[in-house]
N, C-alpha and C positions, 0 to 999 in steps of 0.2 A: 683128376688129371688135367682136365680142361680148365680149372681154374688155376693150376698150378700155372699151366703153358702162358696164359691172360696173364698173370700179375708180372711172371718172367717178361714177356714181353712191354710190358707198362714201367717196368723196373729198366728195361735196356733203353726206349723211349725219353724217361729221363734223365738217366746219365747222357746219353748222347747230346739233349738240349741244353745241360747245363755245360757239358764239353765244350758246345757250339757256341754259348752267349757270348756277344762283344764282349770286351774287355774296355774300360778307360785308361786312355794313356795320358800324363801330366807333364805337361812341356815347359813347366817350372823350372830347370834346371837346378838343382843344387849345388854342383858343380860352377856352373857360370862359362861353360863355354860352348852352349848353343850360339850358332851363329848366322848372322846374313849378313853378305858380304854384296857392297855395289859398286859399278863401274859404268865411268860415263866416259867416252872417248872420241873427242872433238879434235878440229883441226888446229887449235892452237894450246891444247892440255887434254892430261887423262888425270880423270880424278878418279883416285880409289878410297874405298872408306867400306865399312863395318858395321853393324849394331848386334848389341850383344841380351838387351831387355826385350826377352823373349820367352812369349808365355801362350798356354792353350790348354784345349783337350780336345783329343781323339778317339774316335770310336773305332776298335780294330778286331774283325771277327777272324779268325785265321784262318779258320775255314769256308770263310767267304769275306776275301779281303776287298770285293765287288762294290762291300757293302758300307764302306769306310767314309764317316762322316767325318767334322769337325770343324773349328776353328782356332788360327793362328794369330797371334798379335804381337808386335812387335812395338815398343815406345818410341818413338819420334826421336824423343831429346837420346834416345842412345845413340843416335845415328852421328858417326865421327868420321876426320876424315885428318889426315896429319897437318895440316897447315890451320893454324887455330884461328887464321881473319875468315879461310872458307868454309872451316864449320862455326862461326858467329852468323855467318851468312846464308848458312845450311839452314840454321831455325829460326830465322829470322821470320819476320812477315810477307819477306820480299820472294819468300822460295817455299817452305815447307809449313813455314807457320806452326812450329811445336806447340808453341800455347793454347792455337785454337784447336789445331786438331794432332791430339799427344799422343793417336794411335793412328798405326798403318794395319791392319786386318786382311785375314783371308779367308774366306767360308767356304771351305769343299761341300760338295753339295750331290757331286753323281761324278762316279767312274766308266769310263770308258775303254776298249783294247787293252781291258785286264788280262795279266799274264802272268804265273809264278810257278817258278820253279823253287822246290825247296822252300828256302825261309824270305828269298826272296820276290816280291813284285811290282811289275813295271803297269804303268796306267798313265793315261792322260785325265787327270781332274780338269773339274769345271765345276766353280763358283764365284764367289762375288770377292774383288777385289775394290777396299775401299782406301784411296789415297787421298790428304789434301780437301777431305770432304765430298770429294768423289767416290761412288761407287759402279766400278762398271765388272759387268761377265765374261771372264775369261778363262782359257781352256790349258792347260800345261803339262805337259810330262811330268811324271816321279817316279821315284822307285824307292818302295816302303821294303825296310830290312826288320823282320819279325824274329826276336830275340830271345829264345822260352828261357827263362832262368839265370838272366845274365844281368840282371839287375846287381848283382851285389861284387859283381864284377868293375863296376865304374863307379856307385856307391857302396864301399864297405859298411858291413852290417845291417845293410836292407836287402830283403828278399821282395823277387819279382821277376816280371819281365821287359823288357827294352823294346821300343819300336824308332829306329831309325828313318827319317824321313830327308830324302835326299831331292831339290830340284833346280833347274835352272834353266829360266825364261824372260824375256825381255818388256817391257812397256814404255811406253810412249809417252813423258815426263808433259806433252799438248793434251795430251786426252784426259788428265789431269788438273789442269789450267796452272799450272806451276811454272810461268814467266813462258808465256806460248809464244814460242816463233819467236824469243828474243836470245841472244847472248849465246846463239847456237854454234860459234867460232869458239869457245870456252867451255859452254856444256852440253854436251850431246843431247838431242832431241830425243835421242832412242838410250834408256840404262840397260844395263845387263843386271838381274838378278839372280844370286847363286846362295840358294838357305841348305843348311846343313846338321840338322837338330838332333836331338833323343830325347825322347818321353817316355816316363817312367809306370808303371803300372806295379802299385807292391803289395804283394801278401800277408 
């Protein structure tokens, strides 16, 4: 009987860990309408613009979304902006420099005033945000929407699950060295960042 009770309970042990293990999410979009959207807003123009080459993976435990690791990367050259002389001038060498550096990156790295209700949670990450060839540590709001089954909902024909990752925080285009302290009547010193993604996880 005693060994019956031991394997029973050895038995519930690992359903539960395999219950508990992260999950990868793919931020590949298949779809193609992941997005981050930017906005710079000076005293003599507001520029707004977009980048839509957006790629990663996340590590998401649902049952401890505390634990959510990852990295985000977006490609430079997708970054557009309506007027076609200010995005020449967007990747140019003189601002962002696509060619040298073809990726913008985000490495979460530890959460913070983790909070969830339901399928949703809200937390301040903090990792490394790499711009321009700069890499500096910074700390941001989100709020991660954990999707059990919804995968084939916005891809027909794949099974899985969804992880919506929603944030919006600002940086400082100097602390970057991206034309410091010049042409700040035209481009704001300070952008507003607003990403808005889903990553995929399939069965």
């Amino acid at each position: 009987m005693k060994l019956k009770h031991i394997l029973t309970l050895i038995a519930l042990v690992a359903t539960a860990s395999a219950y508990a293990a992260p999950q990868s999410f793919d931020f590949k979009d298949p779809k193609g309408v992941n997005n981050a959207v930017f906005k710079t807003d000076a005293p003599l123009e507001s520029i707004n613009g977009s980048a839509n080459g957006i790629s990663g993976t996340v590590s998401f435990d649902p049952e401890d979304p505390s634990a959510t690791t990852g990295k985000i990367t977006v490609t430079t050259a997708s970054l557009t902006v309506p007027n076609p002389m200010q995005n020449g001038h967007m990747h140019s060498d003189k601002w962002l420099d696509a060619a040298k550096y073809p990726e913008i990156t985000f490495e979460a790295k530890s959460l913070k005033n983790v909070k969830t209700e339901g399928d949703v949670t809200t937390a301040d990450v903090t990792g490394t945000f790499t711009l321009h060839g700069v890499a500096k540590e910074i700390t941001v709001p989100i709020k991660l929407t954990y999707l059990k089954d919804k995968l084939s909902a916005r891809v027909p024909n794949l099974k899985g699950d969804l992880l919506v990752i929603r944030a919006n925080f600002v940086i400082n285009r100097n602390d970057f060295n991206i034309q410091k302290g010049q042409f700040e009547d035209k481009v704001s010193g300070t952008i507003d960042l607003s990403l808005s993604i889903a990553g995929a996880s399939a069965k």
